[in-house]
C-alpha positions in Angstrom: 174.6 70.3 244.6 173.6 66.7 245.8 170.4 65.8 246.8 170.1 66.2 250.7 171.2 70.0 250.6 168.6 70.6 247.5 166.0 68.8 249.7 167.4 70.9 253.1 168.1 74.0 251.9 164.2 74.9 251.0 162.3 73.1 253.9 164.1 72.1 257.0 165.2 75.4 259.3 168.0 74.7 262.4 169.6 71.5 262.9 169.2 68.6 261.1 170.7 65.1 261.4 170.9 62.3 258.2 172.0 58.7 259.0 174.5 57.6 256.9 175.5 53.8 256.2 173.2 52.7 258.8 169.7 53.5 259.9 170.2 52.5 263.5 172.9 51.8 266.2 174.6 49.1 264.5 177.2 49.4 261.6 176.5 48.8 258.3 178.1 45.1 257.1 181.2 47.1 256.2 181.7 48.4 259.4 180.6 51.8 258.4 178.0 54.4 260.2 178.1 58.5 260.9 175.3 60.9 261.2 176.0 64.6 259.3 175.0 67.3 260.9 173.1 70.3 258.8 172.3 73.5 259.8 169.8 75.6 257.7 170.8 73.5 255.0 174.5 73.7 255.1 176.8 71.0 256.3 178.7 72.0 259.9 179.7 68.1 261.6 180.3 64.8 260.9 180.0 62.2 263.0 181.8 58.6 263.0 180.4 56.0 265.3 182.6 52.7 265.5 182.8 49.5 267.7 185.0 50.1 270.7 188.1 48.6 270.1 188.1 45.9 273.5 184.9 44.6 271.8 186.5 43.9 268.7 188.1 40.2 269.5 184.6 39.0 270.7 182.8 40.1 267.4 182.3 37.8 264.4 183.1 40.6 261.8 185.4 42.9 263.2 184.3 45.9 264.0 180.6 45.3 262.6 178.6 45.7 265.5 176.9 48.4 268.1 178.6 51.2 268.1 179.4 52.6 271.2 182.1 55.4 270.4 181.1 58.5 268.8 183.8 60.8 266.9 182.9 64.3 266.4 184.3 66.1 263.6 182.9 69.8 263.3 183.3 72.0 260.2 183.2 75.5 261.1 186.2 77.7 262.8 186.2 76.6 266.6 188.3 78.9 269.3 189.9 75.7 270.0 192.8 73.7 268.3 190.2 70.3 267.0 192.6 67.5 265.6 192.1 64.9 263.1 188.8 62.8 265.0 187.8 65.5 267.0 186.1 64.8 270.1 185.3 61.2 271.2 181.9 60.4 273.2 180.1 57.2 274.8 176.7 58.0 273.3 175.3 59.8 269.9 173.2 61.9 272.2 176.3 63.8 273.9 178.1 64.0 270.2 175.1 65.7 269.3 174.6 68.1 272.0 178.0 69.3 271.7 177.9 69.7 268.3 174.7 71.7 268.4 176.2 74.0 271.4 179.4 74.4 269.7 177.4 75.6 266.9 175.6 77.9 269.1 178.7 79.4 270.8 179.9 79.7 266.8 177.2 81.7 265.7 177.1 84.0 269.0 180.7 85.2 268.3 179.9 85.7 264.5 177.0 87.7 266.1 178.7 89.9 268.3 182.0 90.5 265.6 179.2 92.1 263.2 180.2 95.6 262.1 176.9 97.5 262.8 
């Protein structure tokens, strides 16, 4: 087990996001950022973020930049068909509230399908 879910899995309850590559809205100097997505301690999303491809030519360093597109990749059985890169939004905010609802609409159907 690595370190963040040893360090989630006892303390932090409901969703929690980690940066990853970059602890703010630009990339990384690779060109790298995404934010994971935990819930109780287990992993349910990734997200990538990337520099919108028309922005590309004006950058320095390719795609090292702001990022400005968000790619949602969720790990948990969906009722939809989700392909490679998921959904695509225009801000981390909207990746993440439909990451956490999709969650929520996940767990009510687990819920309801519950011998009792």
């Amino acid at each position: 087990m690595n370190k963040i879910n040893k360090k989630l899995l006892g303390k932090e309850k409901g969703f929690v996001w980690i940066n990853r590559y970059s602890d703010n809205n630009n990339t990384d100097k690779k060109g790298r950022w995404s934010r994971v997505c935990y819930y109780n301690g287990f992993y349910i999303a990734w997200v990538n973020g990337s520099v919108y491809q028309e922005e590309i030519p004006n950058l320095e360093n390719g795609r090292i930049g702001l990022v400005n597109k968000f790619y949602v990749n969720l790990n948990f059985p969906t009722s939809m068909q989700q392909f490679s890169g998921g959904e695509i939004f225009n801000t981390i905010k909207e990746a993440k509230k439909y990451t956490e609802e999709m969650f929520n609409d996940f767990k009510k159907l687990i819920n309801e399908t519950e011998p009792k």
